[in-house]
C-alpha positions in Angstrom: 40.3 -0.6 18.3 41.9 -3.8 19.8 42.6 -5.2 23.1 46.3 -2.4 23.8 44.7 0.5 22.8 41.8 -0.1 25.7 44.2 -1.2 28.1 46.3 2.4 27.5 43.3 4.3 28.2 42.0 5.4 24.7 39.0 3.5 24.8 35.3 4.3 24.2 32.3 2.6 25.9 30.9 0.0 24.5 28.2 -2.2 24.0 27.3 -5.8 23.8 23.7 -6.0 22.7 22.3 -10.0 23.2 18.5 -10.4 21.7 16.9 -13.4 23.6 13.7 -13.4 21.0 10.3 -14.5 22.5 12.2 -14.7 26.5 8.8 -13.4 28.9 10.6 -11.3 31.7 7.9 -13.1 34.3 10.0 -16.1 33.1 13.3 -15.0 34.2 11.9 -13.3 37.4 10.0 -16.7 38.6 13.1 -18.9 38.0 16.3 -17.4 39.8 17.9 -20.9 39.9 17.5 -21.6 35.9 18.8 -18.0 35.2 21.8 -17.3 38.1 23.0 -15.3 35.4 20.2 -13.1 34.4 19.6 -12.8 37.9 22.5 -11.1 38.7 22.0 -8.4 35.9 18.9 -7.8 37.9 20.0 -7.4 41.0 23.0 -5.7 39.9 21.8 -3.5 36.9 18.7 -2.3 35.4 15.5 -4.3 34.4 12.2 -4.7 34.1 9.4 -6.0 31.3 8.8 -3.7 28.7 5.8 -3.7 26.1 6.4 -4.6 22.5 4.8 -3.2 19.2 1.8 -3.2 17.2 2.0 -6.0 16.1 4.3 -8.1 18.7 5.3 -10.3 15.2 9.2 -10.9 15.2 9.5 -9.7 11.8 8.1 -6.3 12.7 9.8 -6.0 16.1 13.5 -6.7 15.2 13.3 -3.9 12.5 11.5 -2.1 15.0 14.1 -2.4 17.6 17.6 -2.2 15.6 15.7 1.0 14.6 14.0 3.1 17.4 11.1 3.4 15.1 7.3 2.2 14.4 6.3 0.2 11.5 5.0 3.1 9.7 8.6 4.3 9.8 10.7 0.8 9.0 8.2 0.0 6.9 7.8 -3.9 7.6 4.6 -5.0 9.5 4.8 -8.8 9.6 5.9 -11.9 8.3 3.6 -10.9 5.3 3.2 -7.5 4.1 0.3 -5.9 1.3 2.6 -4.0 -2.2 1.1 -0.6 -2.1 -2.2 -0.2 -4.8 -1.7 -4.4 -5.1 -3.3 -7.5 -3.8 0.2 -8.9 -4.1 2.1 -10.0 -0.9 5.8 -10.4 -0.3 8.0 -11.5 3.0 9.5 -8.5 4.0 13.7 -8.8 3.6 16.2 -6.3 4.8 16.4 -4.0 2.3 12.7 -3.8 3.3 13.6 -2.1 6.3 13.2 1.9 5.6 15.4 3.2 8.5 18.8 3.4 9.5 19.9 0.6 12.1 22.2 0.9 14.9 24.8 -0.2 13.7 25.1 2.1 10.8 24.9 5.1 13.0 27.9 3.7 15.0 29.8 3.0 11.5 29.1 6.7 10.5 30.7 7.5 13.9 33.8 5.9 12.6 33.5 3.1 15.0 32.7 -0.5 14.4 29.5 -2.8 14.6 30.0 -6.8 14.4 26.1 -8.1 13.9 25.1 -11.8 14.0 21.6 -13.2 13.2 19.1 -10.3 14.0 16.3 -11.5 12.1 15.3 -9.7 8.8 18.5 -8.1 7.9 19.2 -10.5 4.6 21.2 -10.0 2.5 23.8 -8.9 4.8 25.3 -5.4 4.7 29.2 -5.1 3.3 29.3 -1.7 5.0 29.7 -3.1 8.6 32.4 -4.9 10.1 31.1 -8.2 9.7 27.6 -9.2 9.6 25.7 -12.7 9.7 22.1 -12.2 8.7 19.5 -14.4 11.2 15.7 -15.3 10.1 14.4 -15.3 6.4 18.2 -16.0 5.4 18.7 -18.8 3.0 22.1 -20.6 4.4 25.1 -19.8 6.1 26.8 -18.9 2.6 24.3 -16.2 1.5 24.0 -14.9 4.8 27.7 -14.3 5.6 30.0 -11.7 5.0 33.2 -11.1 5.0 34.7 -14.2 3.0 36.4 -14.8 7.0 33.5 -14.7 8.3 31.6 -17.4 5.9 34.3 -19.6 6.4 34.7 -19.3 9.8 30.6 -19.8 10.5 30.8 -23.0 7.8 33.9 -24.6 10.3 31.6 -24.6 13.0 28.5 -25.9 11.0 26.8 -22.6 12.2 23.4 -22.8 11.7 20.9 -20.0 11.0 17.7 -21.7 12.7 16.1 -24.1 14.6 14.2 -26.8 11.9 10.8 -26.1 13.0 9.4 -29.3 11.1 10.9 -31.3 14.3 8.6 -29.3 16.7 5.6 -30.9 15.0 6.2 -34.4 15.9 4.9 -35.4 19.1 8.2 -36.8 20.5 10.0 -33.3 21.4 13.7 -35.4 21.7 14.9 -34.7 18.1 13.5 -30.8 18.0 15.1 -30.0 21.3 18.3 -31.8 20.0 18.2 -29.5 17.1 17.4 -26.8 19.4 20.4 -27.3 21.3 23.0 -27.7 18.8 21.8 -24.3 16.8 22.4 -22.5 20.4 25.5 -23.7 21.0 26.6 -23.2 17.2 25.3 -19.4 17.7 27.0 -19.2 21.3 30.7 -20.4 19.6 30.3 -17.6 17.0 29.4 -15.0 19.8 32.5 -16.4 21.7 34.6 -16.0 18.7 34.1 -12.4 18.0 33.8 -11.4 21.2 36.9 -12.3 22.7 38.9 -10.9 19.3 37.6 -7.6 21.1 37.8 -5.5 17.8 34.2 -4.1 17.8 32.7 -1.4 19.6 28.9 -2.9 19.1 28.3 -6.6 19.5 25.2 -7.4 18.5 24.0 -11.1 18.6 20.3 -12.4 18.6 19.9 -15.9 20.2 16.3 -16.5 18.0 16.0 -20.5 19.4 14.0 -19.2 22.9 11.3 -18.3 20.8 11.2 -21.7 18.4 11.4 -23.1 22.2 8.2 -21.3 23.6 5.9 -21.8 20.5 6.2 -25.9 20.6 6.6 -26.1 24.7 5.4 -22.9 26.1 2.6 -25.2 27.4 4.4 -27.7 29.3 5.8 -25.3 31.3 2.8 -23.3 32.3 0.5 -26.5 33.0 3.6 -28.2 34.2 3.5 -30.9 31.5 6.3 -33.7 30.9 8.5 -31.8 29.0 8.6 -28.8 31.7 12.4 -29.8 32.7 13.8 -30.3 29.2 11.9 -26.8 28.4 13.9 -25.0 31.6 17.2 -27.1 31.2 17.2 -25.7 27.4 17.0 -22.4 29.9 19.8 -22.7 32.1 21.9 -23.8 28.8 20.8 -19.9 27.7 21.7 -18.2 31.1 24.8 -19.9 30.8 26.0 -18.8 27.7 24.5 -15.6 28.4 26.9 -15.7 31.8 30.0 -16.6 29.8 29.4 -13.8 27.5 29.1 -11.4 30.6 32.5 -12.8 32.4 34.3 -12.3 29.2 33.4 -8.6 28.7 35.6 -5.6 29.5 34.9 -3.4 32.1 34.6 -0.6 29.5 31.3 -2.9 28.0 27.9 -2.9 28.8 25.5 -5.7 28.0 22.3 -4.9 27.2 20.1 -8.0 26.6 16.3 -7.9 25.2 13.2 -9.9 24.2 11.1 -8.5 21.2 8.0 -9.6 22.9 6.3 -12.1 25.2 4.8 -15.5 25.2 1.7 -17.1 26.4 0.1 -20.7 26.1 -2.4 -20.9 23.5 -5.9 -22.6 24.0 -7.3 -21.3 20.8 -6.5 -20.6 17.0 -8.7 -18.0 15.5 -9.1 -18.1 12.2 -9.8 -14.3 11.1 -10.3 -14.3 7.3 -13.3 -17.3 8.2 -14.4 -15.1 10.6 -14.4 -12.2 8.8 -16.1 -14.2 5.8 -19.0 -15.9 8.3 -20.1 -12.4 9.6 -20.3 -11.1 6.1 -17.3 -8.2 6.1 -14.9 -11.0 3.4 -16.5 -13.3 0.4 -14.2 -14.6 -2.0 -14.4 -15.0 -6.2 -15.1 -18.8 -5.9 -14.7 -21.7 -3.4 -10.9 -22.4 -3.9 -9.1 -19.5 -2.7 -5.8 -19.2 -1.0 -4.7 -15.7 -0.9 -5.3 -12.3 -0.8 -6.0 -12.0 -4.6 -8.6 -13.8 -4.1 -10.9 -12.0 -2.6 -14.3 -10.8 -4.2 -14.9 -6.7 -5.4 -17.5 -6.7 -2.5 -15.8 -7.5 0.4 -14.9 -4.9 2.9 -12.6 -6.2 5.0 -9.7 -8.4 5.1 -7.2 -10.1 7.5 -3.1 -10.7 7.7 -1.2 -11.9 10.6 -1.4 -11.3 13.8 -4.3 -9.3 13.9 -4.1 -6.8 11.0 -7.0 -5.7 9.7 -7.7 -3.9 6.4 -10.8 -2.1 5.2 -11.1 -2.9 1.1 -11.2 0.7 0.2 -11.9 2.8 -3.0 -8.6 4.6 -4.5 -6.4 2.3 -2.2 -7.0 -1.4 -3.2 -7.3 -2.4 -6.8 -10.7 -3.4 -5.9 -12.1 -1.4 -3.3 -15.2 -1.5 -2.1 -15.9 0.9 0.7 -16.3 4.3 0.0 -13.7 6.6 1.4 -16.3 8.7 2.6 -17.6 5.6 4.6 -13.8 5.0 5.9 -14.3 5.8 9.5 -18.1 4.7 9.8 -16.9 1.1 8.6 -13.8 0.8 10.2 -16.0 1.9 13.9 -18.2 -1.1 13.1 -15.2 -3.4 12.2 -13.8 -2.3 15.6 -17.1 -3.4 17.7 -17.6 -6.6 16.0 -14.0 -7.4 16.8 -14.3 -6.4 20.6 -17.8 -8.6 20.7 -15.7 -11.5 19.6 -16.3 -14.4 21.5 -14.9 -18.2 22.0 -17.8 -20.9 21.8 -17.9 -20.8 25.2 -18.3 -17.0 25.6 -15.0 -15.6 26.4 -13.6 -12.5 25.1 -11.0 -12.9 22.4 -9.8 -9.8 21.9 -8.4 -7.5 24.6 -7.9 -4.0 22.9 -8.4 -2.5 18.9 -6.1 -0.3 18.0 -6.6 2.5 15.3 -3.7 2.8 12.6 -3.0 6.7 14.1 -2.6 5.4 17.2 -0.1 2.5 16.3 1.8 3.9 13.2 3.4 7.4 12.0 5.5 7.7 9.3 6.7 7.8 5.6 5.9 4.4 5.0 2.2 3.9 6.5 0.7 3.4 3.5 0.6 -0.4 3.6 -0.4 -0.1 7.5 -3.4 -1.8 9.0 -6.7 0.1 9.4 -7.0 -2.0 13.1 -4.4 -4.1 15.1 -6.4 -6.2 17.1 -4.6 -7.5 20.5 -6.1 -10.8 21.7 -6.5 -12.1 25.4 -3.5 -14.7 26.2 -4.9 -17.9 24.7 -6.4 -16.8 21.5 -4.0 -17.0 18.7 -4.8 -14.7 15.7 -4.1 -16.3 12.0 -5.4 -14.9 8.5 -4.9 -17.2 6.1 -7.1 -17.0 3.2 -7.5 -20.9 2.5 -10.9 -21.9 4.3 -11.4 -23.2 7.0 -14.3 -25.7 8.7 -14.3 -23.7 11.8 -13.8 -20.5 13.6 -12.0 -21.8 16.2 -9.7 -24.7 16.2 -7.6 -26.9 18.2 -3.5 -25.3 18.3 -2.4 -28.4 17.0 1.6 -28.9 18.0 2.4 -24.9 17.9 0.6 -24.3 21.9 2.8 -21.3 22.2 1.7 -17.8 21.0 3.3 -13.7 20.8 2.4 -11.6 23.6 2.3 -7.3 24.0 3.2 -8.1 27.4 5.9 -8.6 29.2 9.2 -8.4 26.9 12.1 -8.4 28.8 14.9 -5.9 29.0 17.8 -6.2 31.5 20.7 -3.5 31.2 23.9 -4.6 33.2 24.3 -0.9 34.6 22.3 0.5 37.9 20.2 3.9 37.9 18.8 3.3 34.2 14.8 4.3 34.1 12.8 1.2 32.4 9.5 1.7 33.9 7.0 2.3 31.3 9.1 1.5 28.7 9.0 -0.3 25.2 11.5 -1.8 22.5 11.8 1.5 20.5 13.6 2.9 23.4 16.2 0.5 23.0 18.3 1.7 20.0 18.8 5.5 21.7 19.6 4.2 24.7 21.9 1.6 23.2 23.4 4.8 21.3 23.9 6.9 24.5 25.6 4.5 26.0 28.2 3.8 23.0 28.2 8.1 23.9 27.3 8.9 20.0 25.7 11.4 19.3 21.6 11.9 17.8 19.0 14.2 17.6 15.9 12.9 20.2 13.4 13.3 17.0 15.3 11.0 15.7 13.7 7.8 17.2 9.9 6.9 18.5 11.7 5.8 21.7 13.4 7.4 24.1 17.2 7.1 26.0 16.3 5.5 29.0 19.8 6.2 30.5 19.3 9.2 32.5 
């Protein structure tokens, strides 16, 4: 439907759906005059900071959120994810992802869905308007389709990511650089299709915020050198975010979303070497470096952030705890995780989550026995290469995933977000593009009263 046939009245709503991955919503609120923008959708609309999933990894949430449903439902649990009966590991892709997104529900409505660089959704679908996949995508080419599209995306050097490489050196210049052109690349793509007005869903995922937080979430919370750079990169984001908002139709609402929030980290914790110093993990011989490796008596294992897996009987190849012994073992897992403690006796982790608490589904077979949420500060990792300590130093990565505080601002008054969470996002995206669903349909909830 173009530009005319809104004008003479024979519009539908629609949506404009911007994910600003990793954005805190304490951030926004404590800094009105880096986010006018943002700002005014609060005071204006509907906001508020929602929690994120079990666990808050983005390639978890985004399937999680273009979904309505839990892991045990899409299926994808992090960046790395256990093949069912198999010590194999893969990286989950899109065709990983086990439930319907968005925007096919609004293609089977006969209406049309324009998608650019939501993570995990390569190789991109042909049965949507135009799509350009975002994270785990090779290159623009791959990622891009229709042919009009690819070329368009290859005029602008469109590019896919921020090289994270450049957030290790010391000297932040040539990372925020590259962090700056990749968001203004992304924001002349959104500009593009947006103003051609030909879609009824707009979905668009700036992903930079987050490569942002994890290399200078620090300097802003301890007010470090780099805290302007980090808030100007900011106000670049409320501005494009702005212009996005000014060039909308009055029939459009812009919804815009973090998949989770940040904190500062003071401490790496190495799981699999903790698990392997306090006896639940040995390994077949000195040189190990993944899961395969692990010995027929261990009885626990690690993958990131904070999964944790019993080695059971009948499940893993190898399994070594009685099934019969499941929820006995798994209890004592869950104590010696919440007696955790830093070297100089603080608590690591803040909650343990059982798997029936955080996952339902078809697709729960792969799920973690316990999700382990840490305290802000402790970053959780699971590697299987060894380590010489417990704890370590963050090294140039001092920002880490939060449950906490994701942000969720809805440019429309009267909609209910307290208590909310990211599933609700995709039925209440739905209601207000006024398609139908059944409630049962989703985890989450219409929040759109």
């Amino acid at each position: 439907m173009g530009l005319i046939d809104r004008l003479r009245g024979t519009d539908d709503p629609r949506v404009a759906f911007l994910g600003i991955d990793g954005v805190p919503y304490r951030l926004i609120a404590s800094e009105p005059e880096t986010f006018p923008n943002l700002t005014a959708m609060i005071e204006s609309g509907s906001s508020g900071s929602i929690e994120s999933i079990y666990p808050p990894e983005t390639t978890a949430c985004w399937p999680a959120i273009t979904t309505g449903s839990n892991p045990g439902e899409t299926g994808v649990y992090g960046y790395q994810d256990r093949e069912v009966g198999s010590y194999d590991t893969y990286v989950p892709m899109g065709r990983d992802v086990q439930r319907e997104r968005i925007w096919d529900r609004v293609t089977e409505a006969g209406r049309d869905a324009s998608v650019f660089n939501v993570p995990v959704t390569f190789p991109p679908q042909r049965t949507v308007q135009r799509m350009v996949s975002g994270f785990l995508a090779p290159d623009v080419d791959a990622a891009a389709t229709p042919e009009e599209l690819r070329s368009y995306l290859d005029s602008i050097d469109y590019l896919i990511d921020v090289n994270a490489k450049l957030g290790h050196h010391t000297d932040k210049t040539d990372f925020l650089d590259h962090a700056r052109r990749t968001l203004d690349r992304r924001q002349q793509a959104f500009r593009e299709y947006v103003d051609r007005d030909d879609w009824d869903l707009f979905v668009g995922v700036y992903l930079t915020p987050d490569r942002i937080n994890h290399f200078l979430f620090d300097q802003y919370v301890s007010d470090g050198p780099d805290r302007e750079a980090f808030l100007a990169f900011y106000e670049r984001l409320d501005e494009h975010i702005g212009a996005i908002r000014d060039a909308l139709g009055r029939d459009t609402t812009l919804v815009v979303a973090s998949d989770h929030g940040f904190a500062p980290i003071d401490r790496v914790v190495n799981c699999n070497e903790w698990l392997e110093r306090t006896d639940w993990l040995s390994f077949t011989d000195r040189d190990h470096a993944n899961l395969g490796d692990i010995a027929d008596e261990a009885r626990a294992y690690s993958l990131g952030p904070g999964r944790f897996y019993l080695n059971l009987e009948e499940r893993e190849p190898r399994g070594s705890v009685p099934r019969e012994e499941y929820e006995e073992t798994r209890a004592a897992l869950k104590r010696d995780l919440e007696a955790l403690e830093s070297p100089a006796g603080e608590p690591v982790v803040r909650r343990v989550v059982e798997t029936e608490t955080a996952f339902r589904g078809d697709h729960d077979e792969i799920a973690p026995d316990l999700v382990a949420i840490p305290h802000d500060g402790f970053d959780l990792k699971a590697d299987f290469t060894g380590h010489e300590a417990v704890f370590e130093d963050p090294g140039p990565r001092t920002g880490m995933h939060s449950f906490d505080d994701a942000a969720l601002l809805i440019d429309e008054p009267g909609v209910t977000i307290d208590d909310a969470d990211i599933l609700d996002i995709a039925p209440t995206i739905l209601q207000l593009l006024d398609i139908q669903f059944e409630r049962t349909a989703f985890d989450g909830a219409s929040l759109v009263q």
